[in-house]
TINU-565901 format. One record per atom (N, C-alpha, C, O): residue in three letters; x, y, z. Coordinates in steps of 0.05 Angstrom, whole numbers, plus 5000, padded with zeros to 4 digits. Example, Ala and Ser with C-alpha at 12.3 -4.5 7.8 and 13.67 -1.06 7.14 Angstrom:
BEGIN
ala526448865156
ala524649105156
ala526449345156
ala528549345169
ser525749555142
ser527349795143
ser525850015157
ser526850235161
END
This chain:
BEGIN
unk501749765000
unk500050005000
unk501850255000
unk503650265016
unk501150494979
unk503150694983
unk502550845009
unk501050755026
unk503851115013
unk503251215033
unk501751465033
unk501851635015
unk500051465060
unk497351635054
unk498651935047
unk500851985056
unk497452125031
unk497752435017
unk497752465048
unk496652285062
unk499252735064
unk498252885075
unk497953235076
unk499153385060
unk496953285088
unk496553535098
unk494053615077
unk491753525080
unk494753785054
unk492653825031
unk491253565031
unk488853555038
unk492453385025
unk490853135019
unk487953115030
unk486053055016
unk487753175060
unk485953135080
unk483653425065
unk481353345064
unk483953615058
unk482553865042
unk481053705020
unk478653665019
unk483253604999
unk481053434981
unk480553274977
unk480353174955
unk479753135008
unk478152875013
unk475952975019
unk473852895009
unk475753225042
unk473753405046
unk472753585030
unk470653685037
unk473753665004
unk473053794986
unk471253544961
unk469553644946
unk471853304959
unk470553124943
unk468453094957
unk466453044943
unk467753094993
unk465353005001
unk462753215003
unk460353205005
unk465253445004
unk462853714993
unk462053684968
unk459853764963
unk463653564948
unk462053694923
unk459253464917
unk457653504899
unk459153254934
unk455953124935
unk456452774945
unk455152584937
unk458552794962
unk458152484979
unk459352324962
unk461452354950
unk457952164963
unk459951814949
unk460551864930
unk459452074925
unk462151784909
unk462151804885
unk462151554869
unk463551354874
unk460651574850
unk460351244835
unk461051414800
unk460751644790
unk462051204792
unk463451204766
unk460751154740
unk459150974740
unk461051314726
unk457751344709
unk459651184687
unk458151024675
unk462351144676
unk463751044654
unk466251024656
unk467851204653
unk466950724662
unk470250774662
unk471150734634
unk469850644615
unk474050834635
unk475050954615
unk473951104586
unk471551154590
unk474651164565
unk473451284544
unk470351234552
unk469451094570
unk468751434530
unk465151394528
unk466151254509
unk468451224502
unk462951124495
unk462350954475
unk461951254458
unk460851474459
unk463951044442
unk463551294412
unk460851214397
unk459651004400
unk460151424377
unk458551394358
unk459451414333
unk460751614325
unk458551154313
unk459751284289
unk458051404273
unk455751454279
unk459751494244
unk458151714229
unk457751594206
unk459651464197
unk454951604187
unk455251524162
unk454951104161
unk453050974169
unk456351054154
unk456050834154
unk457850574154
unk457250344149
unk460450704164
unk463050574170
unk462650564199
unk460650654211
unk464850444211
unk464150314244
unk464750574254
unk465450784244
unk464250484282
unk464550734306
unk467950754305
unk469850604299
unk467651054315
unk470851094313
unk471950934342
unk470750914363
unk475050824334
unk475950794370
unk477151004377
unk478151204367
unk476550894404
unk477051094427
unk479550914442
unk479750664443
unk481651194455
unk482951094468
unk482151004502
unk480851164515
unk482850784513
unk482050724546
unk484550824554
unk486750834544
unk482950944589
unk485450944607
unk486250764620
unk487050784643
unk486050584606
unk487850274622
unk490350284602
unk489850304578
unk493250274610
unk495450344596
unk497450314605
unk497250334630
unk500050254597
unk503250334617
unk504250524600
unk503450604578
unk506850614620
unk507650854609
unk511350774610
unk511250544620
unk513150814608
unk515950834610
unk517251134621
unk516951344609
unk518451114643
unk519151414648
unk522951344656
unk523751134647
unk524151444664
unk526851404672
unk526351284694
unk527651074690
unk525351244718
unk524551034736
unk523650824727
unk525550654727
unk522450764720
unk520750514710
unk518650504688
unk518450604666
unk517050294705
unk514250294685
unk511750254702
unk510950084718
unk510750484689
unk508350434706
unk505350344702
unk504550524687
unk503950234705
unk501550164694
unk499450244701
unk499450304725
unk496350284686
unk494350444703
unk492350164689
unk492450114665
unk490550004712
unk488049904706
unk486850024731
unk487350184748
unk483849754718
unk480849924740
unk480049644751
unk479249464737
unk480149634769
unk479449384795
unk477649344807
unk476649554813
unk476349134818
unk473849164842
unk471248964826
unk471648754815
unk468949094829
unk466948934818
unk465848994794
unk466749164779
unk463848854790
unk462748954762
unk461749164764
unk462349324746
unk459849254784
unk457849524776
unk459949744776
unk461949704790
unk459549994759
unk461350144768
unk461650324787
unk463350494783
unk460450314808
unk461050414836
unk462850294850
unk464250424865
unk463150074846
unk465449854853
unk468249844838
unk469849664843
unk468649994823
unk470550034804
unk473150204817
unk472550444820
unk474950174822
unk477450364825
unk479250364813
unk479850144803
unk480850584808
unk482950564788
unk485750534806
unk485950584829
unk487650434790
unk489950374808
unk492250374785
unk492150324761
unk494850474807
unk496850574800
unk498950334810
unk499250264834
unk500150224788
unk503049994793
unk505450114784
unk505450254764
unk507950054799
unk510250054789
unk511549904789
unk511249734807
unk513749854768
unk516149604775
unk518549864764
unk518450044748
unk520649754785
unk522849924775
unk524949924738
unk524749784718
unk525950074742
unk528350034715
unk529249734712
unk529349574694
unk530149734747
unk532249414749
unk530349234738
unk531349024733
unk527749244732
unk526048954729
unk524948904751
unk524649104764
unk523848574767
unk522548484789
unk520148534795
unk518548474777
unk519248614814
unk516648564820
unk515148834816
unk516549034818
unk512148854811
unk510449074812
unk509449144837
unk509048964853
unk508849454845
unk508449424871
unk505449644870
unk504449674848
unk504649734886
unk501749764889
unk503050094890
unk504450144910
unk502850274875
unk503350634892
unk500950864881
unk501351094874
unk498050664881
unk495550894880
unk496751184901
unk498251164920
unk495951344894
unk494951564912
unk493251504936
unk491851314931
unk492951574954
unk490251514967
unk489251904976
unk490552104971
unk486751884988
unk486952114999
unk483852204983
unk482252344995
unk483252094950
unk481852174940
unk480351904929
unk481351674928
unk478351954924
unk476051694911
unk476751794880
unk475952004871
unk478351604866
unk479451554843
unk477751384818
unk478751334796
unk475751334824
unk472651194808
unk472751254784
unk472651094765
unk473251604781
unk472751584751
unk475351624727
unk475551704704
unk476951524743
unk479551394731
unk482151614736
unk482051844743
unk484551424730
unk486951484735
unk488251644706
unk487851554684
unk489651874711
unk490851954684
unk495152014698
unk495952154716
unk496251904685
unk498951984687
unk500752014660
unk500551934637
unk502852204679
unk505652234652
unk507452234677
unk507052264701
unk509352184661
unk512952214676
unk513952394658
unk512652434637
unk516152534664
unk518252744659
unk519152844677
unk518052884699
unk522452914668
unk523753064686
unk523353094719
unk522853284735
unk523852654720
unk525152604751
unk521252604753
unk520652374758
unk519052744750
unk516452654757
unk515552504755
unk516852354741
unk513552434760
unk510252304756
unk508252444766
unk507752454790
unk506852554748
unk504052634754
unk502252444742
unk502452324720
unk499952444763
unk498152284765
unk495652514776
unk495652614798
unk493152554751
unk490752624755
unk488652484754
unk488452314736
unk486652534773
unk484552304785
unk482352454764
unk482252704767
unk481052364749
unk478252444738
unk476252484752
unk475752334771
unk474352764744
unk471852824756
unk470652504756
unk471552324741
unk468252484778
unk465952304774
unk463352514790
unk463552724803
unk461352364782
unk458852454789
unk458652774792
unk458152944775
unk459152794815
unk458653104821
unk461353294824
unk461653544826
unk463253074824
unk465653204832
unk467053384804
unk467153254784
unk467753564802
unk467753804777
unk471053824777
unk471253954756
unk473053804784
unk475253844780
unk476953554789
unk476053354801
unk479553604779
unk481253384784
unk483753404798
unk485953504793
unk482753254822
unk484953224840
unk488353094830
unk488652884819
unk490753294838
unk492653134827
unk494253064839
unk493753164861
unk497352884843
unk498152754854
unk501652784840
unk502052764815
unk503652844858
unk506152954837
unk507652724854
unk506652684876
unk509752564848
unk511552374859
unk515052434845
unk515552424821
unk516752464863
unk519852454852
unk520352254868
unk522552314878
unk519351944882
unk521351714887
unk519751534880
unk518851404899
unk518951484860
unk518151234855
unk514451194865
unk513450974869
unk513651374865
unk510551344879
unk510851284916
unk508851284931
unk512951244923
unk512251224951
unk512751444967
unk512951394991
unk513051714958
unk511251874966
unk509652054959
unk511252164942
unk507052234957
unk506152474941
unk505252724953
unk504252794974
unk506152884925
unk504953174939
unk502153184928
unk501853074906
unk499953294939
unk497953334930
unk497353614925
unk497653814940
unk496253574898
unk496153854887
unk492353834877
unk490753674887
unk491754024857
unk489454114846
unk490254214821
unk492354314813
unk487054144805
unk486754284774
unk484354334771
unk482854154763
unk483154614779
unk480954734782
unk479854624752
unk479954774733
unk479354474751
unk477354404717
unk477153984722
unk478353854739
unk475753894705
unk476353624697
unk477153594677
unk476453694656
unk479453394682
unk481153274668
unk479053124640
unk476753044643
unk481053124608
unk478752994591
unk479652744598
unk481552734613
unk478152444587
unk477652204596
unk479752154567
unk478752054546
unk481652194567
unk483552014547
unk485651974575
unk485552054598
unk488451724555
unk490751774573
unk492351934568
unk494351924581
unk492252074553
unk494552344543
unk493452564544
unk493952744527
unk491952584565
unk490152814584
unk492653014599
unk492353244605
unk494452894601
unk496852984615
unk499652964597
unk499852804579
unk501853154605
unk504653134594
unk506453214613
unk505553304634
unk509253194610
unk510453274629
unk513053214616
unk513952994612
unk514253474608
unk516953604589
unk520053534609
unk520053564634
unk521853484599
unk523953454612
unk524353644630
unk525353574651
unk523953824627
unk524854154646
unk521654164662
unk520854374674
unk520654014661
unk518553944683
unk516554024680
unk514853934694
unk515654254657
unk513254334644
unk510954254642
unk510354404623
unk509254154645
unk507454044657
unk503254064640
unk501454044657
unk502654084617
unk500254024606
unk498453934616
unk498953744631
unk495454004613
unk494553874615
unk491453994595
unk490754214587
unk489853634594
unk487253724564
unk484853654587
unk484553464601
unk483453884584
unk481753984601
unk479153754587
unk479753604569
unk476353764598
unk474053564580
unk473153744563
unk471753634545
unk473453994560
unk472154184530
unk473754264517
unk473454474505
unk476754074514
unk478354194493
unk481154334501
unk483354334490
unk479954504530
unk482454724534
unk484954524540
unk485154274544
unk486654744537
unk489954634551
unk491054804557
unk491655014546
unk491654644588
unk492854874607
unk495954804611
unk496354564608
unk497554914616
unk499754934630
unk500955054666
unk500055214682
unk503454864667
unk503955004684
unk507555044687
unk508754854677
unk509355264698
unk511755154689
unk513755014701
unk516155024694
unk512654844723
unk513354644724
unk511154454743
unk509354544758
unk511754164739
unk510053964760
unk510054024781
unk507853964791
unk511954164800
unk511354244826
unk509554494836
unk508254534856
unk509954654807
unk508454874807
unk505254724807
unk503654774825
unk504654504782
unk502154474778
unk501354354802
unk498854344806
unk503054254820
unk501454094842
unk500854364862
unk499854314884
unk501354614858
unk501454744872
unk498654924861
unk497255084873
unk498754844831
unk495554924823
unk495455204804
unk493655324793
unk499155244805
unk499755514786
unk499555434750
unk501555374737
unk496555444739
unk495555394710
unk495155594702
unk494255754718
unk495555654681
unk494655864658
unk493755724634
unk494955524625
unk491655834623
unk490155734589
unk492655724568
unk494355894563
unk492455534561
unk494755544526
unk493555614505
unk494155784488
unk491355424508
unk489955414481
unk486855304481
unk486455104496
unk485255384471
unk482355264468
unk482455094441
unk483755104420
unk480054904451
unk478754834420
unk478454964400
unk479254934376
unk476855154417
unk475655384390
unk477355514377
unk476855574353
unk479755584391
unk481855704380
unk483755564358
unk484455634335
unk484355314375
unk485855084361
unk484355044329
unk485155064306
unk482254994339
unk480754854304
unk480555134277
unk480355124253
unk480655364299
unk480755654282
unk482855704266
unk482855864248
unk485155524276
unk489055704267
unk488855484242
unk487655274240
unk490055574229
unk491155404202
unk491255204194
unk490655114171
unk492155084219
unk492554774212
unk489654654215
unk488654494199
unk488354754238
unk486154624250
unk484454594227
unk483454394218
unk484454934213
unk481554914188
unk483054684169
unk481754484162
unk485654694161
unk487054484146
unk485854204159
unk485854044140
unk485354144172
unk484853894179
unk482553784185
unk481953554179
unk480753994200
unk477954004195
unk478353904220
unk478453654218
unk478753984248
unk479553864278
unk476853974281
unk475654174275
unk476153644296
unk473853674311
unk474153654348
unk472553724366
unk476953514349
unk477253474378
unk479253464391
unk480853404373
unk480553484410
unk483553484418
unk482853244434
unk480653184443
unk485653084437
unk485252814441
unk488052734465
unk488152524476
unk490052964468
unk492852834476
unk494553084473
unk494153194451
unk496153184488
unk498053274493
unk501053184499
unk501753034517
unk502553304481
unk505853214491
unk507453434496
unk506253624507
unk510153474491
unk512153664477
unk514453564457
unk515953384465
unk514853634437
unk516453684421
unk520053574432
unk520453504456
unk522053564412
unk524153544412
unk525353814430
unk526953834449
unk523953984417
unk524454304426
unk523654374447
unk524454594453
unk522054274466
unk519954234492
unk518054384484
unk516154354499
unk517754544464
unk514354644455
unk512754404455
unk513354174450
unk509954564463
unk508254414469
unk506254254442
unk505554374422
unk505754034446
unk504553944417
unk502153874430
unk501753804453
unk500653914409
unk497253774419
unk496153544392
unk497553524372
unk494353424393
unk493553204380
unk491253194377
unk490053304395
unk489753084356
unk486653134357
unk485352904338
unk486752724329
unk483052914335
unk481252744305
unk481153074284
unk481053324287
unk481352894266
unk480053084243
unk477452964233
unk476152764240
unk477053214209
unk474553104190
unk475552994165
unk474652784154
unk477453114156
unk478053064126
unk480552844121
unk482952874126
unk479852724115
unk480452444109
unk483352374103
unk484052424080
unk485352254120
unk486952234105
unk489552504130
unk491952494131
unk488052634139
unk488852934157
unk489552804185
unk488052754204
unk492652774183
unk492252704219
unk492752974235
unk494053184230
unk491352904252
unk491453224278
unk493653234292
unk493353214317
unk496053274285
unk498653424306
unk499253664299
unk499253754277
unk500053774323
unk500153994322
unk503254134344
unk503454024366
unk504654274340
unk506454444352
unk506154694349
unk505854824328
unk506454824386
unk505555164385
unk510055154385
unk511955004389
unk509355474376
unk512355654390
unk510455884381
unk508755944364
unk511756004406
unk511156324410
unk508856434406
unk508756654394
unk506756304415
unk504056284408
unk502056224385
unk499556234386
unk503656184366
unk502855984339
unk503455794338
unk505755714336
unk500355604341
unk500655284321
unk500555274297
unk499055374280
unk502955104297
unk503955034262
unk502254714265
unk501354634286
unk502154584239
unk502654274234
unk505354134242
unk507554244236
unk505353924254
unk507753714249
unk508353644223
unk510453524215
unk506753694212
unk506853554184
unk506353204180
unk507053054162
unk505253154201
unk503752814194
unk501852864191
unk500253014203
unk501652634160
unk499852594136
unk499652284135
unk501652144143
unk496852164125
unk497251734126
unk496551754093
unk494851894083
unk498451584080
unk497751544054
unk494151374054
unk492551444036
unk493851294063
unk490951124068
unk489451394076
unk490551574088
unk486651384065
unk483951504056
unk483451454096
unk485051324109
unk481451554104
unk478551514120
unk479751714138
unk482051794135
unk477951814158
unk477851904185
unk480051844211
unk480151614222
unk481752064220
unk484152014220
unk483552124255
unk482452344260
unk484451914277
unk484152084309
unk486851904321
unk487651674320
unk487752114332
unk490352044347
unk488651914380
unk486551964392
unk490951714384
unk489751574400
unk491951674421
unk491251644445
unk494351774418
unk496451634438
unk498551954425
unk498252064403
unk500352014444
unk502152174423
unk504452284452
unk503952464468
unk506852124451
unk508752184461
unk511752304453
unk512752324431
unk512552354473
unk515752404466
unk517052164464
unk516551954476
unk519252214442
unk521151994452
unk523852124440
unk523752334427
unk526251974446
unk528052084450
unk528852284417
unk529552164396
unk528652544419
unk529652644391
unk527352684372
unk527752784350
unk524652604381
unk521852684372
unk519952514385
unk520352454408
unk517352424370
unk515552394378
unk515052144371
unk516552014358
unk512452044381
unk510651794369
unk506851844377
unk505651964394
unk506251684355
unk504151754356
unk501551474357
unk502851264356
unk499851444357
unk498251204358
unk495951244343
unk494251344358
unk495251204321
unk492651324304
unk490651134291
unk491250954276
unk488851194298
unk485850994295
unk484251104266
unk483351334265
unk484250994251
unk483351124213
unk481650864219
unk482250634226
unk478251064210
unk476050954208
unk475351044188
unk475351284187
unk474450854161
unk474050714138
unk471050534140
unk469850434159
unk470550554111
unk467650394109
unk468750114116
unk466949994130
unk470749964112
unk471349644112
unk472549644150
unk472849434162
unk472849864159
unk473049744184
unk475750024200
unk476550234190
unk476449864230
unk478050054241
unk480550014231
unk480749824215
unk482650154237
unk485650104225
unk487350264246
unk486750504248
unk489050174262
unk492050334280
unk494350264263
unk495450074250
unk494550554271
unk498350564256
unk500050704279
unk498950814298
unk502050684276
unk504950774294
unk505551014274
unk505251004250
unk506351244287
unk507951434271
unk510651564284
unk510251754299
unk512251524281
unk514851674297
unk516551874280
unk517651844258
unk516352094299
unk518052374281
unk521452314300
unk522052204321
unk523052494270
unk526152394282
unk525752774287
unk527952864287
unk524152934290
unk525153264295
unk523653294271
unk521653424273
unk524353184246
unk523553304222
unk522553164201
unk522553254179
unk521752944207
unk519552744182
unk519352524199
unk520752434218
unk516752424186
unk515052224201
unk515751944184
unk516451964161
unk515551714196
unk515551504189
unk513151284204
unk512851234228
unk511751204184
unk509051034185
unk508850784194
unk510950674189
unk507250634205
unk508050294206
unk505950254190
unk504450414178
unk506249944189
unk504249814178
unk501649834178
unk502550044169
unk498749834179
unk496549834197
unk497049544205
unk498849394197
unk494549494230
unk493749324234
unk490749364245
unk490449574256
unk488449214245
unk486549134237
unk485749184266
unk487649244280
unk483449164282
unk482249174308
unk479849314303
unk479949524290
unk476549154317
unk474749324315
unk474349414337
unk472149534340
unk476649394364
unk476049574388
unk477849504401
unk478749274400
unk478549684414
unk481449654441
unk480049604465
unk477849694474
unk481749434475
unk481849484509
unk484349604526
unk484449564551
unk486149714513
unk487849854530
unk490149764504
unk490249574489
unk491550004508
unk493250054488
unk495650274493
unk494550484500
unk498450314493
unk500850464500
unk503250514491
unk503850374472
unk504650654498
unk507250654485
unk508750524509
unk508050524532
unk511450384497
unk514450194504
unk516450384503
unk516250614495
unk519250234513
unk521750404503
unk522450384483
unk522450154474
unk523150554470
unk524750564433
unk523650574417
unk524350504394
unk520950674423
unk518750724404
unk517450484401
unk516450414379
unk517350324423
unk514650134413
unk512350164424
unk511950274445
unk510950074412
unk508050064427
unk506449874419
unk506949764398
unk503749784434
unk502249584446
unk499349644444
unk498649874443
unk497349434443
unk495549504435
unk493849214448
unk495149014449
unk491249214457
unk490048964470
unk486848984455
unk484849064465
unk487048904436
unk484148894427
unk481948764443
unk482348614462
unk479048844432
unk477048684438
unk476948374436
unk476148234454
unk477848294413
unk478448044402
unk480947994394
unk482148154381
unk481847784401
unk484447604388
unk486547674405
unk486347724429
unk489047664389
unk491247644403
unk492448064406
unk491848254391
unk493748064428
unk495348264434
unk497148294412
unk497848094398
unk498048544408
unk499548754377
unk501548794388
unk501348774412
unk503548854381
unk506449004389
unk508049114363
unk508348974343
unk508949344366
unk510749504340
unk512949564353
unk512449604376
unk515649584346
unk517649584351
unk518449944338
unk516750074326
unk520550024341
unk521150314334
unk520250274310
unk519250064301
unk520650534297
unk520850614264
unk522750404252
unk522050304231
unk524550354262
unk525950154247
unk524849864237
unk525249744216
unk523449804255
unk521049534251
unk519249574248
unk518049494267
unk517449704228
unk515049824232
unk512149654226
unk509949744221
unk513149364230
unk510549314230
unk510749054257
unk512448954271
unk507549034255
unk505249024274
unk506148744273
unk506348634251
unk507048584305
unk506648264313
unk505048164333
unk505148314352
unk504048024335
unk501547874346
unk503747774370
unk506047694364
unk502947794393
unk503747624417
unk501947394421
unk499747394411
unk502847204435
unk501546964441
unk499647104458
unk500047314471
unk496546854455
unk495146944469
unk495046954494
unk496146764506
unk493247234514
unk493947234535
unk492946964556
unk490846874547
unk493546854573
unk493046724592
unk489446684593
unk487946874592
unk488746424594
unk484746314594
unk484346404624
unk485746344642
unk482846504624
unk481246644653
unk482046764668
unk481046774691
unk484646954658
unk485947174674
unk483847524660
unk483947764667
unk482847424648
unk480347694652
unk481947894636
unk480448084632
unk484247924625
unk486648054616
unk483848254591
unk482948484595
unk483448114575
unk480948174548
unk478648194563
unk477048264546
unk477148164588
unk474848114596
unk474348204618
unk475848224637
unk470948284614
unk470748544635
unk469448294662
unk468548074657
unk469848444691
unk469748734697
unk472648844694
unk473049084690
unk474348684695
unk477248794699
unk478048754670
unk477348554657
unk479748954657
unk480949054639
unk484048904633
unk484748724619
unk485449104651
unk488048944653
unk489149104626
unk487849224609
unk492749054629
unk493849164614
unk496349014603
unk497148784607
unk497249194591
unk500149044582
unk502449234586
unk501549464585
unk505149244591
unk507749304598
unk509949174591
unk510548934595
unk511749454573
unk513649344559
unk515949264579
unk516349414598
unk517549014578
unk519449054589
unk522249084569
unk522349184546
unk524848954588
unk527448934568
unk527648764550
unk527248534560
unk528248754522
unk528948624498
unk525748464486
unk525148234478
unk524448684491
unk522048614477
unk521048424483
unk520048264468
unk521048404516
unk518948164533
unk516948374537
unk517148614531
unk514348224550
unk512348424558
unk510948204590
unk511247984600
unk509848434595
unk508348364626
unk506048414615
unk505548584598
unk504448264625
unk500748314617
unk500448244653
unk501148064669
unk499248444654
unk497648514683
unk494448444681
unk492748584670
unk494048234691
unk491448074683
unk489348174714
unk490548174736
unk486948244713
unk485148374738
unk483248144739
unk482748024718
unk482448104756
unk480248014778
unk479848064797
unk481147984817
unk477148234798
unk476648334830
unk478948484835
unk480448604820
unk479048444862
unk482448584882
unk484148444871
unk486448504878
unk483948224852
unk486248124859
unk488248194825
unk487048174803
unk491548274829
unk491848354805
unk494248024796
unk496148044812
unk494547874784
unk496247664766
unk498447724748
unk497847694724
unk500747784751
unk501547784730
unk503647674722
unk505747624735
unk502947634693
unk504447374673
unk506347534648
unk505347654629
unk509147484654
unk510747584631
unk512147284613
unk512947064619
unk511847464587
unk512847334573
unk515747214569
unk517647344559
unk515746924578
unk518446834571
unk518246654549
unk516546474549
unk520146714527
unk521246444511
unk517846414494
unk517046184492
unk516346614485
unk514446544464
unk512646404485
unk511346214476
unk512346474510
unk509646354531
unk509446534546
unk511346694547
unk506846564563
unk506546674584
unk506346514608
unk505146304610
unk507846664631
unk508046474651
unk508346694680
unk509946864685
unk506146594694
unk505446734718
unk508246744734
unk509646544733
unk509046954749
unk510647144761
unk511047274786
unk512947294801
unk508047384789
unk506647524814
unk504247544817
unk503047604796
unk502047504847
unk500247574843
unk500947854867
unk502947864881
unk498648054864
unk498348224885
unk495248164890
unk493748094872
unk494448184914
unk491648364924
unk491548634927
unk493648754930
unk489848734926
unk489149114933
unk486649054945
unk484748904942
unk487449284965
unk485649234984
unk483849524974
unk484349764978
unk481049354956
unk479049474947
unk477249574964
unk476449384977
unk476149774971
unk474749884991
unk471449774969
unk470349854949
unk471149644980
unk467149584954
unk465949764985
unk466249785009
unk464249854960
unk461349964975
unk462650254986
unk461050384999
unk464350334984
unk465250614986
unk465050904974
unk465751134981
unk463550754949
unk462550994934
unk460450964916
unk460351034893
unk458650844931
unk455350774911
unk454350594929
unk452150494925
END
């Protein structure tokens, strides 16, 4: 169990029970999209995910029971060295309507999503590893993607509000301290150049740049238009990523990595969904393969530009940098570790030389099985001690 927030902490435990008592979860992760026309629903990214930071890796699933009042989100780490995952939620706040984090520069921030009545998002700043936090505030709610948040080497700190805005702060200690200013709106964003160029209907993910300018990410309308975007000096330009392939183009995912970026993009087409990998070196993009999926269940970026993907059906995806750019099937996950199957989600986590950990949920209890030698083979279990009936 990590260790309890104090001082503030105890404010917005009391500040969540003012804004209307229990809190129960109306939707974990993404809403159900709607589609348009007559091709499938667009995907949506979930906040079930891992992340890679210079500490480790960290993972975010949702635990407990089926209804979603019973639902909590939870925060794992395993170190750089490898070994075991360890439990470092926040506590202090009722976390129901999900977990959002980034690492940068020696941080981890971690923002708790509005639920029910609760209107802003409690946040949570860590420099040792999650075992200990400062507790901070973000007078607004956080939007329901995982790239709701960023966090720049020099500690800079983003974040994508639920109507679009993006705020800053200039640094994570500052934001835990609650010092935000507006960057940019929707309305604004979809108004500048690129936006009408692209026909942005939504902002989806925030990063920064090679340059630590701030980049934002979005869906478009026009076909074929992927939504990235980089401000300097208060103009957004384009990144200049473009998909040779036709349909409806929404960034799912969009990080730093060393010397540029990567990106995770969902192109919805009359014959079905399609993800691609995109990684910029500073100054041109390079594409992967597609691969095929009519819905995620949790999906992320690895070290060296890989990334991961857990569909509704079939086997788990993995892409390797730009250098390997196409899409491999992992063996399937483990029969009745719930890994694909609700109530628990469960995730996946890259480790060293292109092994992976799949963090399989049931109930409290979390399983997990990393891949050795082309099998999966159980490792660790944890319990979490699920509080049921605590918030509904």
């Amino acid at each position: 169990m990590s260790r309890r927030l104090t001082g503030a902490a105890a404010v917005l435990a009391c500040a969540v029970l003012a804004c209307g008592g229990l809190i129960t979860l109306a939707g974990c992760g993404s809403h159900p999209a709607t589609g348009t026309g007559t091709g499938p629903a667009p995907l949506t990214a979930p906040l079930s995910t891992s992340l890679v930071s210079a500490q480790g890796t960290w993972a975010v699933a949702v635990m407990g029971g089926p209804d979603a009042g019973n639902r909590f989100w939870q925060l794992f780490f395993r170190s750089a060295a490898g070994g075991r995952w360890s439990l470092v939620t926040p506590q202090g706040v009722a976390d129901n309507g999900g977990l959002v984090a980034a690492g940068g520069g020696g941080y981890l921030v971690v923002g708790i999503r509005p639920s029910q009545k609760l209107a802003f998002s409690p946040l949570a700043t860590s420099t040792d590893t999650g075992r200990n936090w400062t507790p901070g505030l973000l007078d607004a709610g956080l939007a329901d993607m995982p790239g709701a948040i960023a966090v720049g080497p020099a500690g800079r700190t983003l974040a994508l509000l639920q109507d679009g805005t993006i705020e800053a702060a200039p640094t994570a200690g500052s934001a835990a301290a609650g010092r935000w200013a507006p960057l940019a709106t929707l309305k604004a964003l979809a108004a500048s150049a690129p936006g009408r160029a692209c026909g942005l209907e939504g902002v989806t993910a925030v990063s920064f740049g090679p340059d630590e300018n701030p980049m934002a990410a979005g869906s478009c309308a026009r076909p074929g238009a992927a939504g990235v975007f980089t401000e300097a000096g208060g103009t957004w330009r384009s990144a200049g990523l473009a998909l040779p392939a036709g349909g409806r183009v929404r960034v799912l995912g969009l990080t730093a990595i060393p010397g540029g970026n990567e990106a995770l993009l969902a192109v919805s087409h009359p014959g079905g969904n399609s993800l691609f990998v995109a990684w910029r070196d500073g100054t041109r993009w390079t594409v992967s393969a597609p691969v095929a999926a009519a819905g995620v269940r949790a999906l992320g970026f690895g070290p060296g530009g890989s990334a991961w993907l857990l569909p509704d059906r079939g086997r788990p995806e993995t892409v390797a940098g730009a250098a390997g750019s196409a899409w491999r099937p992992l063996p399937p996950v483990p029969a009745g570790t719930q890994v694909l199957a609700p109530p628990g989600t469960g995730t996946l986590a890259a480790g060293s030389g292109g092994s992976y950990d799949a963090l399989a949920v049931a109930g409290s209890r979390l399983t997990v099985w990393r891949l050795v030698r082309g099998a999966w083979a159980e490792v660790q279990q944890l319990t979490v001690p699920v509080q049921y009936g605590s918030s509904g």
